[in-house]
C-alpha positions, 0 to 999 in steps of 0.5 A, a space after each residue: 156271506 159277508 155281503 149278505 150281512 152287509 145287505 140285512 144289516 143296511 135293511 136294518 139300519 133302513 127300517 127305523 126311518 122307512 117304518 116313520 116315513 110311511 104315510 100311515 095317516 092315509 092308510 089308517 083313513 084308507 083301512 077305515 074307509 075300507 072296513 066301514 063297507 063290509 062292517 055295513 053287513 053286520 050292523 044292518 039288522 037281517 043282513 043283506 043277499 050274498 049280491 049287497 055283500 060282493 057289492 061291499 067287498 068291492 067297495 072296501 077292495 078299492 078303498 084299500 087299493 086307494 090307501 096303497 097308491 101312497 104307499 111310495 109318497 116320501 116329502 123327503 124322496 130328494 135327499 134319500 134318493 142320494 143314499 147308497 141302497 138301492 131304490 128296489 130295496 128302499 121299495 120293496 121294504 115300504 110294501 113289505 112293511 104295509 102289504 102284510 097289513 092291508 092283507 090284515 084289514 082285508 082279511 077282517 073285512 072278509 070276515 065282517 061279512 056273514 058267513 051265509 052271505 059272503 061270496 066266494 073268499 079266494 075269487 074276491 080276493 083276487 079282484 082286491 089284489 089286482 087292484 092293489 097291485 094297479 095302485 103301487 104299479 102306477 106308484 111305481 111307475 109315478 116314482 120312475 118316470 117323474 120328480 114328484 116326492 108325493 104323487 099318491 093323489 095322481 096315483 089314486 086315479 089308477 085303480 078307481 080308472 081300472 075299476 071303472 073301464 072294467 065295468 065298461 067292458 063288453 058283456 063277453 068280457 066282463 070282469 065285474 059278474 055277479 056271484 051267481 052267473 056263470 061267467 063268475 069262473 071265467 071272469 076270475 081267469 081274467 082276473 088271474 090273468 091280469 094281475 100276473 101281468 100287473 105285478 109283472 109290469 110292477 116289478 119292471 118299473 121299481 129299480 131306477 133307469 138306466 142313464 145314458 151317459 152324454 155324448 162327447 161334444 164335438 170338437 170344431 176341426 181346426 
């Protein structure tokens, strides 16, 4: 019991500074930019067909996956690396302060899009989640395996790369289908599929690795 106090009180004392660290700029331009597409539905007068909505909702799924590849950008990373708390809670806090909130806009952007038009909400979000868990796996994996206090611009290339070899994927494969075809349930089986295994790979990558400890020089025989 008195380690879990210790380990809720450190998550306290942590989320003052992770909450002022976030870059909230980014992810406010990333919240708009993903709102504005599905906001497109409601302004234009007469709507448009249920295919010009899954067009918008892809377009603001992106645009949120690109606000989340920062999510882990910290100018500050090679103080706070020194810190007792481990990296997977100083993480894992970071995304359960802002995952709630993208789910938020993207929840509004589901209801932006008119009823009569809007295609199927469970299926579209699952093509949104994949593509927000490719964005914090690769900036996961950018905090990992590099010095950089600030990759989010790199990392921003992951989804908008998984976005794009999606649509160049064969037509028996496709993962891009329209709502009407009837290939859309078997698409999201895909889709299913990929993100269990992007979250896997996600999780693998957030603790630090492991150092080896340096061999013992050898010592010239006398």
């Amino acid at each position: 019991m008195s380690g879990l106090a210790d380990r809720c009180r450190r998550v306290r004392v942590l989320l003052p500074p992770v909450w002022r660290a976030l870059p909230w700029r980014v992810l406010g331009v990333a919240a708009g930019a993903g709102l504005a597409p599905a906001a497109v539905a409601r302004l234009v007068p007469g709507g448009h067909d249920s295919a010009f909505a899954l067009v918008l909702l892809r377009c603001a799924a992106v645009a949120f996956a690109l606000g989340l590849a920062f999510l882990l950008d910290d100018p500050a990373r090679h103080v706070t690396a020194a810190v007792p708390t481990r990296r997977t809670v100083r993480t894992g806090l970071r995304m359960a302060l802002v995952v709630p909130l993208a789910a938020v806009c993207w929840t509004v952007a589901l209801l932006l899009i008119p009823g009569r038009i809007r295609p199927p909400a469970g299926d579209v979000t699952l093509e949104a989640a994949l593509l927000a868990a490719l964005a914090l796996a690769g900036a996961a994996a950018a905090v990992r395996y590099t010095d950089e206090p600030q990759p989010g611009a790199a990392v921003a290339v992951t989804p908008l790369a998984g976005a794009a070899l999606a649509f160049l994927l064969p037509e028996r494969w496709a993962l891009f289908v329209a709502a009407a075809s009837p290939d859309w349930a078997v698409a999201h089986q895909r889709w299913a599929a990929l993100l269990a295994l992007t979250v896997a790979a996600g999780t693998a990558l957030l603790p630090e690795p492991l150092r080896r400890g340096r061999r013992p020089a050898l010592r010239p025989r006398h």
